[in-house]
N, C-alpha and C positions, 0 to 999 in steps of 0.2 A: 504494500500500500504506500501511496506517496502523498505526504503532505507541504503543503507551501505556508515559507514563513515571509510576510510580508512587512515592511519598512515605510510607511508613505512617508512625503515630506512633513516638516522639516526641524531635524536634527542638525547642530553644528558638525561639518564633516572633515572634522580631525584625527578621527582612524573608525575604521568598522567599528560595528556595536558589538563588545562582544557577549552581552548576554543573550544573541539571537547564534552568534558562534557556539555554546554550548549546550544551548538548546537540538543545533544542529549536529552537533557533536554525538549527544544520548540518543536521541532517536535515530541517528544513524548506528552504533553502536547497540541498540536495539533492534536493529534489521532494516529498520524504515527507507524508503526514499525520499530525500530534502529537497524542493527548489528553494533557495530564495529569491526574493523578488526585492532589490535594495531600491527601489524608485528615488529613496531621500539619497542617494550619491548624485543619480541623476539631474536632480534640478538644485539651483543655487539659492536656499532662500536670503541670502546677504541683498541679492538683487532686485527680490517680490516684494521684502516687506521686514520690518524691524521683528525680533525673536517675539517680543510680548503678542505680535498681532494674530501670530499662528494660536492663541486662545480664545480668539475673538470669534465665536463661530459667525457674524456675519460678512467679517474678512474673506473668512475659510470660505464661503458660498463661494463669495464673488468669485475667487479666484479659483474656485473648484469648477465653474461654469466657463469662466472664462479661458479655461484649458481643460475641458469637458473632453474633446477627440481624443488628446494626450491619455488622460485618465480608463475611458473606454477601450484605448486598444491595450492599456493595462491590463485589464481587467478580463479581457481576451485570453490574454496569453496566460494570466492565471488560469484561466477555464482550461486553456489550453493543455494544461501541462497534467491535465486530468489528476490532480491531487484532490482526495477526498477529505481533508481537514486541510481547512484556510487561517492560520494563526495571523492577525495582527498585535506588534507590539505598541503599547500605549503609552504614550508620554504628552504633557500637557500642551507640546505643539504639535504636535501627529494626532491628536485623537478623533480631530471632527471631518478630517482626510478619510482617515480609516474608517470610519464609520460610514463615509458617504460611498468610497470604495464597499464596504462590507455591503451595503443594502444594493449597490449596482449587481452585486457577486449573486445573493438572493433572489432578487429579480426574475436572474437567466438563470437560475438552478437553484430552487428551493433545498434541493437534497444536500449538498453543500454542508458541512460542518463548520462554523463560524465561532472561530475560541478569540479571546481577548484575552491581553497578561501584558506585563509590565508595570513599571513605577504606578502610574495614576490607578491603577486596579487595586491597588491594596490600601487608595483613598477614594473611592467612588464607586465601588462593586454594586451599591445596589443602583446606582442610575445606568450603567453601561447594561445591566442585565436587562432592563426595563425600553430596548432598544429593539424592537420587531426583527431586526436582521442576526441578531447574537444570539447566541444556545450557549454557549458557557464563557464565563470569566475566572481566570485564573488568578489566586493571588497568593501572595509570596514566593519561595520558588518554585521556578517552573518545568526545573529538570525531568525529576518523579514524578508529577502530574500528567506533563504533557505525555509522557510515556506511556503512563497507564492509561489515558487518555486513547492514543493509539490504538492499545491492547484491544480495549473494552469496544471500543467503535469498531475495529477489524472484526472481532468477534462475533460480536450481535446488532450492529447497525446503531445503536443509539446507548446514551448513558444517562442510566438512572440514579449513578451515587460516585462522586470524585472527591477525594480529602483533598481539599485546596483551593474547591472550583462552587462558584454559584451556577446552578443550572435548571433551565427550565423544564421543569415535569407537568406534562401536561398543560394544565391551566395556572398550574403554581410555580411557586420559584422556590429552587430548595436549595440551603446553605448548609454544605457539608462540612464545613468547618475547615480552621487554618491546617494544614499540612505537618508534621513536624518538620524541622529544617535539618536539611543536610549534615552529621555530626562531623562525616570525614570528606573534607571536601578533596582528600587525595584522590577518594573510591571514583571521579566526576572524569571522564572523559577530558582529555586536551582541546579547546574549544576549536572547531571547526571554522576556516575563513575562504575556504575555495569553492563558496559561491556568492564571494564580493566580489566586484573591479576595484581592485585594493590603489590603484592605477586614477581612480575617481576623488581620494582623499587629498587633504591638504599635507597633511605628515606623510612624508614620501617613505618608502621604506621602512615604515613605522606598525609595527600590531601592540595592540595593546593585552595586557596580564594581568591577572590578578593573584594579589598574595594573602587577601582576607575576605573575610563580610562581615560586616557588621563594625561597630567601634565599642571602644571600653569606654567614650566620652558618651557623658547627655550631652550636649549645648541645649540652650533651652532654644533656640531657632532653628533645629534641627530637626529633619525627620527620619534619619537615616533607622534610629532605634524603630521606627515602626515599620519599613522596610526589611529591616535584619531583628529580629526579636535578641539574637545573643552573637556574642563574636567568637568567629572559628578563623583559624588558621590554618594554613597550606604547612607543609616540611619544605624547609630548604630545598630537602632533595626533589621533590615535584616539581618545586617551581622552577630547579635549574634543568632537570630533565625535561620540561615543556621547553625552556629555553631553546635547548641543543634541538628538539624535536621540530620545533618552527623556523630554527634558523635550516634547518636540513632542508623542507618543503618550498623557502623562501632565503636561497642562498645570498640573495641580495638586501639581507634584511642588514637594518643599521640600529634600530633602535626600539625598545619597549616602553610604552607608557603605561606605567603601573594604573587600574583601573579601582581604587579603593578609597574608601574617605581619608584612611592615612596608612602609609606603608611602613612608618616603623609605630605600628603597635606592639608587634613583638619582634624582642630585639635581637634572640637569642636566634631566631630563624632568620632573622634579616643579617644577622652576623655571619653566622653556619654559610648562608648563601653567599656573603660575600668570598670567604674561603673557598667553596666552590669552585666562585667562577674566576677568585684570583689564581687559585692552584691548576685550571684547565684553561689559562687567559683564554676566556674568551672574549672578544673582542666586539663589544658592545654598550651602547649607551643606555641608561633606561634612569625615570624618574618619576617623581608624582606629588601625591598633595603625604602633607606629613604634619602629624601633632606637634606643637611645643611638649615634649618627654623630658623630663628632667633628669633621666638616666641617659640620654646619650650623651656620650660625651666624643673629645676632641680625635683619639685613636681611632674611636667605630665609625668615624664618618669620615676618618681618611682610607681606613679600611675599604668604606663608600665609594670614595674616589678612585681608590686602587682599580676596584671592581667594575667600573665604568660608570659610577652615580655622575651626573652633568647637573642638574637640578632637583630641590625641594622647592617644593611649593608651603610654607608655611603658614597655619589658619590662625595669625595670631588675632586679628580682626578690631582689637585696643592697646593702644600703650597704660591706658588707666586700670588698673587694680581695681578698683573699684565697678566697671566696667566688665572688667572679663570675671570677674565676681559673680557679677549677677546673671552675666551668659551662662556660667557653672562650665568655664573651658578645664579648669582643675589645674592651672597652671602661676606659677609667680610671675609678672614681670621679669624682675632679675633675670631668672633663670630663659627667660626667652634673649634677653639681651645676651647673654652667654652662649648659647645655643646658637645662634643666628653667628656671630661671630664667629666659633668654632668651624661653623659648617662654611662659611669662608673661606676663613685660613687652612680648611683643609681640601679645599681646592674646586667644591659644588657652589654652583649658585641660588642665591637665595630671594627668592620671591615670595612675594606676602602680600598677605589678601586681609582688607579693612572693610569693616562694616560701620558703615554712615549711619548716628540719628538712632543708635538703640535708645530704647525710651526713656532710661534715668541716665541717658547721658548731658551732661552739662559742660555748659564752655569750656569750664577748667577738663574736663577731661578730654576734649577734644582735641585742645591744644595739648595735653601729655601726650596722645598719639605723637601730636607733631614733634612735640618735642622728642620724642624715642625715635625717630625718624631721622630726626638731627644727627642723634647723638652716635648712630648705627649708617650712616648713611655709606658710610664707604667700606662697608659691609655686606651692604643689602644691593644685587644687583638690580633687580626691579621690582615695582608694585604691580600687581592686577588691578585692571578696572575697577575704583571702588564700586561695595555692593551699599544701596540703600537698605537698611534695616526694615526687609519685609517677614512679613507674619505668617509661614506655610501652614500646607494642611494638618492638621495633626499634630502642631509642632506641643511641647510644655508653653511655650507663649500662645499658643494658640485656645488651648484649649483650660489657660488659664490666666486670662487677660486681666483678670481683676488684681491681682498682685506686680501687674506693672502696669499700671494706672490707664487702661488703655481703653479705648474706644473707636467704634466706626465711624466715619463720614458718609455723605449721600452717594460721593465716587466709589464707594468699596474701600479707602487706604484707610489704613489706621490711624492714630491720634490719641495725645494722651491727654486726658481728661480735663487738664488744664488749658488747654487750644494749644502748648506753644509746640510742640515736637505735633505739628504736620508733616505730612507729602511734600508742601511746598517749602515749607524748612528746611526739611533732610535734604532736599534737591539743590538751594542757595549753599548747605554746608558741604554736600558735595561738591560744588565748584569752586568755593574756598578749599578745598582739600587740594583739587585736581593743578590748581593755580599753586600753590604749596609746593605740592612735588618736583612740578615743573622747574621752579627754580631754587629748588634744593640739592638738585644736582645726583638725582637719583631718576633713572628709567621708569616714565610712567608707563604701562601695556595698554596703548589706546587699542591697541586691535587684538582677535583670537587670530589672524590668519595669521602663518609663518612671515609674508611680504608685507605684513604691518599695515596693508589697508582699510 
């Protein structure tokens, strides 16, 4: 039996997605036949329309109609490839694509099995179900699901019971409850990429890895904890075995972008790996986003360097204590000032990511960012894009607003009950930030693309 795993636009396309690679992975490794269908490499949305508008579903129409032929002869060639389960992955600028794709699919073949999974499923399951063209949504992961999924559907034509998946029975909707999660993520397949145009990406020679799921951090603006319920880790030895395994299929591979909220959660495997891949030099770059850890220190991260680490991406997101206090980053100042330095002098570059306008932040702490800025500047080779201080699904701020003072407006943005931390605030404090950096003599990242535009 073959099934198609489908991608609409639009996603940032800085390497393949790889949680559709391992999904493509097990169900292969299960017997299965995989298409994918990566439609989001194919179109550029930098060109269509800003990241936020891909939420807007009357954006999405427009431009769904106004390349309606494009989208139809998609849709085609899904038919075409006669796979009998049509996976779309959801994320909050793909979902009103996929949906519209999903009911064009229904249309011309009712018989059609129409699953939904990814990120936004495991914060909207019950309205994607509530969608005439969808029979199941999958939420958390989707390895073991989709698999059984497979089974049961090959087996007897329809499924009446999935741990994972909400699905329609009959005239009801039945919730089979969350999945347990993967204990050994070694037991998982090496993720599958040869049915991307890896050729279509902006990181040339780039696949992305992952070395965890989940984080040991809350932040309270975070929803990664409801995403990943507990954090598991990979073995050194897996993740350097995928290594050598990916560079064999992709000899012209140059470098891995670690796909995790942070790659030195644990340190003893991120160490182990290093040895690895110092002891077999292989010859490779690879980097990603990484906690302020108060246990790395100056050796392990030249050890880093040894190994081919080029960049951390650090979330320190406040120079005020007080600030990253109330986010619950679990981290000192100090210790990030140390850290950041270290990972300099030991030969990685260090970028870092701020968050504008959290709600008990005040001038003076504002200006402490900047001044940590100052005082690290020739340390720190660039910033990211500041993020404005927004409020996700699910996040501990979200779902407990009353303990940071906070309130809606008629726009949807939040506000803290006092009027003075608005949208339009954080937005004036971001461009006092962005004016800061500029001439503080640190790298602002105006852009994701590699050519900076």
């Amino acid at each position: 039996m073959k099934i198609a795993l489908v991608l609409t636009p639009f996603l940032y396309k800085r390497c393949p997605l790889i949680g559709l690679a391992y999904l493509a992975a097990s169900l292969k490794k299960s017997g299965y036949e995989v298409d994918i269908f990566d439609l989001n490499s194919e179109m550029d949305a930098l060109s269509a329309g800003e990241e936020k508008d891909w939420a807007d579903e009357l954006f999405v129409k427009k431009f769904f109609e106004q390349h309606r032929t494009y989208f139809e002869s998609q849709v085609e060639n899904i038919l075409q490839s006669q796979a009998r389960i049509i996976g779309f992955t959801i994320w909050t600028s793909t979902k009103h694509l996929s949906l519209a794709l999903a009911r064009m699919i229904k249309q011309k073949d009712k018989n059609k099995l129409i699953v939904l999974g990814g990120p936004e499923c495991s914060f909207y399951k019950g309205s994607f179900i509530k969608d005439p063209a969808v029979d199941l949504v999958v939420f958390g992961e989707g390895e073991q699901t989709m698999v059984e999924i497979a089974r049961t559907y090959e087996a007897v034509g329809k499924i009446n019971f999935c741990s994972g998946t909400l699905l329609k029975l009959d005239q009801d909707v039945l919730d089979c409850a969350r999945r347990p999660e993967i204990k050994d993520l070694d037991s998982l397949p090496f993720p599958d990429f040869s049915g991307f145009m890896l050729e279509r990406y902006y990181s040339i020679r780039t696949l992305p890895i992952m070395f965890n799921r989940g984080c040991l951090r809350r932040c309270v603006f975070c929803n990664t904890a409801v995403t990943w319920e507990k954090c598991r880790f990979r073995a050194a030895e897996n993740i350097f075995a995928e290594m050598i395994f990916q560079r064999k299929n992709y000899p012209d591979l140059q470098r891995f972008e670690v796909e995790d909220s942070a790659l030195n959660i644990n340190l003893k495997e991120l160490s182990d790996l290093c040895d690895l891949m110092n002891s077999d030099n292989l010859k490779v770059s690879w980097g990603g986003s990484a906690i302020i850890h108060p246990e790395m220190d100056y050796n392990l991260l030249k050890k880093m360097a040894q190994a081919g680490c080029s960049c951390l991406s650090y979330g320190l997101e406040s120079g005020s204590q007080q600030v990253v206090d109330s986010m619950k980053k679990g981290f000192k100042v100090e210790d990030a000032e140390r850290l950041i330095r270290d990972t300099s002098n030991a030969g990685i570059e260090v970028l870092l990511n701020i968050v504008i306008g959290f709600p008990n932040e005040t001038e003076y702490d504002f200006v402490q960012t900047m001044d940590f800025i100052k005082r690290n500047r020739e340390y720190i080779h660039s910033i990211a894009i500041p993020s404005e201080c927004t409020i996700g699904n699910s996040t501990y701020l979200h779902l407990h607003p009353e303990e940071f003072n906070v309130d809606w407006d008629e726009q949807g943005y939040w506000k803290t009950r006092d009027g003075i931390n608005t949208h339009d605030f954080r937005q004036k404090r971001m461009e006092i930030f962005k004016d800061f950096v500029n001439t503080s003599g640190v790298r602002l990242q105006i852009s994701k693309l590699p050519d900076g535009k």
